[in-house]
N, C-alpha and C positions, 0 to 999 in steps of 0.2 A: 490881230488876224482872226480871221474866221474860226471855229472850232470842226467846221463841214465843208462839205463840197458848195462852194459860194450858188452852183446851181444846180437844181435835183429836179426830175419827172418821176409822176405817175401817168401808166395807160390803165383805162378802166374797160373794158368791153361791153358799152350799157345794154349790148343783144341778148348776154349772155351773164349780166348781172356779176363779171367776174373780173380778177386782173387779165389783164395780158403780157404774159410773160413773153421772155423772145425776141421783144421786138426792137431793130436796132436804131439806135439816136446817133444823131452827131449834132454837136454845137460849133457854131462859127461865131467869128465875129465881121461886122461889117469892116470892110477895105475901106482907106482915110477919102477916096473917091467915091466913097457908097454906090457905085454900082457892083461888086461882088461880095462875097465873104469868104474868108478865111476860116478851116475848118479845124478848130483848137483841139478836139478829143470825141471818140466815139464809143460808145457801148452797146450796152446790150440789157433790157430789162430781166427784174430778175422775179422769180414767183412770184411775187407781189404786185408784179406790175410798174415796178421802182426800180428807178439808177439816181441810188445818193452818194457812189462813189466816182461821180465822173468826172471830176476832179479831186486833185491834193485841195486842202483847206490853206484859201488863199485870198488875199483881196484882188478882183478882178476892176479891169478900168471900166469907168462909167462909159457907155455907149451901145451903140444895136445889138441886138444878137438875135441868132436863128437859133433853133432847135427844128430840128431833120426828125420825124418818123415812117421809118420807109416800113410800112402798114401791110403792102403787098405778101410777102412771106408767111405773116400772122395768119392773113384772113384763106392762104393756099393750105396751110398747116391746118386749118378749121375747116376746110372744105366748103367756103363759101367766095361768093363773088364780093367784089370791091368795087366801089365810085372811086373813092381817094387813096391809092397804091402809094401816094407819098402826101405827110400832110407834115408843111410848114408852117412855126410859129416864129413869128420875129418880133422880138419885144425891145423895150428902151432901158435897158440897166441904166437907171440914174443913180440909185445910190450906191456903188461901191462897200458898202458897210451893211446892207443886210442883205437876205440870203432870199434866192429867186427862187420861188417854183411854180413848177409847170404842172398841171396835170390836163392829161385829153383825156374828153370823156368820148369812145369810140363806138361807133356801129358801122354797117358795111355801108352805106348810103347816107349815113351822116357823122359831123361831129363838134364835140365844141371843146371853148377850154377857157381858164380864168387864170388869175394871180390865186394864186396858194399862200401858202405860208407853210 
């Protein structure tokens, strides 16, 4: 079994060269009919820009998953406007056995993101 949270995030705020803390995630998993997802746990980034507790350390089943960044709050608490008030990542957990991460890298009008480790 895992010794972590099988999947963790970073937000980075590249406007402002800084974490973003605050900002709330939820993970789902894709429904056996792949048209919705089921919503396994949600949090909340912590100073750093990090939720590596958002799960118990656990083997998770191979198959889709969303990560939810509802961005909107962040960018109101900064007193700036926003394109993307919610930015989805859906990815393909294939391996069951090692440990997924996410990280976005944020500004108010763009963003991107990769496989982490």
């Amino acid at each position: 079994m895992a010794a972590r949270s099988p999947v963790t995030c970073h937000v980075l705020d590249t406007q402002y060269g800084k974490p973003a803390s605050n900002v709330p995630v939820i993970l789902g998993r894709m429904d056996q009919g792949g048209s919705s997802f089921s919503t396994l746990v949600q949090g909340v980034t912590d100073e750093d820009g990090r939720c590596t507790t958002l799960l118990a350390p656990q083997v998770l089943p191979a198959g889709v998953y969303k990560m939810t960044f509802e961005t909107k709050p962040y960018f109101e608490r900064t007193n700036r406007e926003t394109f993307f008030p919610v930015v989805e990542i859906i990815f393909d957990l294939k391996n069951p056995e090692q440990h997924y991460h996410i990280p976005l890298l944020l500004s108010a009008f763009s963003y991107t993101t990769y496989r982490g480790s």
